[in-house]
N, C-alpha and C positions, 0 to 999 in steps of 0.2 A: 238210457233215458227211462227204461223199464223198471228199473231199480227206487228211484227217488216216487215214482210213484205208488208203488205197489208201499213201501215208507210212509209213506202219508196217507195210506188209505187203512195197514196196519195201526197207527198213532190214533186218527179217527175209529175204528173197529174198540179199542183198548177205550177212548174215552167215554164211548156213548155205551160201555157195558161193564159197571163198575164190578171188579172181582169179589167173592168173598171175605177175604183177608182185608179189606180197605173199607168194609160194611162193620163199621163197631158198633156194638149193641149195650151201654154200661149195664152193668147188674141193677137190678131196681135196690134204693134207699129202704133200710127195713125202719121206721122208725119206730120208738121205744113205745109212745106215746108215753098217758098217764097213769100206767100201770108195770107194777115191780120193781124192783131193788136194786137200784144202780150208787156204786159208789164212787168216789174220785171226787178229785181236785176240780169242782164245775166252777170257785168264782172265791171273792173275797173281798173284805171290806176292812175300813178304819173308821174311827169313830171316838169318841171325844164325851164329855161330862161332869156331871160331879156327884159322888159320893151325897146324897143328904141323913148322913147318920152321924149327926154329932159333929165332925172334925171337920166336914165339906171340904174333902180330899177332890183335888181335881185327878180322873180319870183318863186315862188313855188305853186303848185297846184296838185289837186285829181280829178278826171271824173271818173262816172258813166258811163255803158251803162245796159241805161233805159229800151231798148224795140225798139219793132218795130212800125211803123205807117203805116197802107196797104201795104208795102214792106218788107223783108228781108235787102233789101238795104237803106229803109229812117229810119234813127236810131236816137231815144232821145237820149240827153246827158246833161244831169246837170254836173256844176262841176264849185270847188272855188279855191280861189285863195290870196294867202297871197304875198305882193310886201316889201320888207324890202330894208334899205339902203338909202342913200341920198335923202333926207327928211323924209314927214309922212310918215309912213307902209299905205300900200292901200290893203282894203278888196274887195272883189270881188266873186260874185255869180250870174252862166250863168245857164241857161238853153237854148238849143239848139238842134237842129234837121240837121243833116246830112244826106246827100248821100252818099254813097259809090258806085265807079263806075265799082268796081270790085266783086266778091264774096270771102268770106273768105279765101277761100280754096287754093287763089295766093299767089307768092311772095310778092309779093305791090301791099297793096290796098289807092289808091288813093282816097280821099274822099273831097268832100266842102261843107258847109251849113251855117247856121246866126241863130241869136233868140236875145236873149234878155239879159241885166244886168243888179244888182241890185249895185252899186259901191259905198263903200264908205272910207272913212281914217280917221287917230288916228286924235282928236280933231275937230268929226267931226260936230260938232254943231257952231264951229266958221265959215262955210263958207254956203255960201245962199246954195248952189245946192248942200249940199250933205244931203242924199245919193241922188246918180244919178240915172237916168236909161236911160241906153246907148241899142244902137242896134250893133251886132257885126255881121262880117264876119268869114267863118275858112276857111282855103286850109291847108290840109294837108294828108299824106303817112303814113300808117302803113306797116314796112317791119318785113316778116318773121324773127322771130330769133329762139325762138324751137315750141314747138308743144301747149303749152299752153302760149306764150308769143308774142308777138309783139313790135318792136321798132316803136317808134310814133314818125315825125316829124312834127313840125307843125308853121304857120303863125295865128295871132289872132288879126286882126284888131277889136278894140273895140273905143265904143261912134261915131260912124261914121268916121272912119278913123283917130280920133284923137290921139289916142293910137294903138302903133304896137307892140307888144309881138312876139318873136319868142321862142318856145321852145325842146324840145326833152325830152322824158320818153320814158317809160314799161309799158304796157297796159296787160291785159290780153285775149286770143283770144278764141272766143266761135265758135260754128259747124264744125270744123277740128279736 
């Protein structure tokens, strides 16, 4: 009879005095905040338009976002671009660096930046200058739509204002 109790008074002794090993402590979260240079795969979008340089090539394209550059706010962005429709198809691949003038966490985040393009089109060995490499401009608005998504408007002056694309996608939204 001495046994079953001394068993139950051990189980109680055990539950009212939690061990070490069974006390988890996680490591505190360092977060990055909005300073320094973080690269990688954080998101990416599609997006849709049209060429208004002459031929109103309808556009389609893909962006990355690349990372950060010493801000939160100056953001990589790679990203191509197929033009189909009255005349050659035109290939197109930017890499670019943006600001954004707002932080994620808005309605509308308004953003503009430039970089570079590698451009070229179907039959492209019949003309001297291609492929190209253009310098571009971007202004454009990411508006809230849900929690994981953003509406992207956008302007893309490419080759030095030679080429005007306007278009509109789905981006994907990161830190919200």
């Amino acid at each position: 009879m001495r046994s079953p109790w001394t068993r139950t008074l051990l189980v109680a002794l055990a539950a009212a005095m939690p061990l070490s090993a069974q006390e988890f402590h996680p490591p505190a979260v360092r977060r990055s905040g909005d300073q320094g240079t973080r690269i990688g795969l954080f998101g990416f979008g599609v997006r849709g338009g049209i060429d208004l340089s002459g031929k109103s090539q309808l556009v389609l394209g893909v962006t990355l976002d690349a990372g950060n550059l010493v801000s939160n706010r100056l953001r990589l962005r790679p990203s191509g671009e197929i033009g189909v429709f009255n005349g050659d198809n035109t290939y197109v691949g930017n890499f670019e660096a943006l600001y954004r003038f707002t932080s994620d966490d808005q309605a509308a985040t308004p953003y503009t930046g430039g970089g570079l393009s590698v451009a070229g089109r179907d039959r492209c060995g019949n003309y001297a200058d291609c492929p190209a490499l253009w310098i571009n401009a971007v202004v454009g608005v990411e508006i809230h739509y849900r929690s994981t998504f953003n509406w992207l408007l956008e302007y893309h002056a490419m080759d030095a204002f030679r080429h005007n694309r306007l278009y509109a996608g789905l981006t994907t939204r990161r830190g919200s």
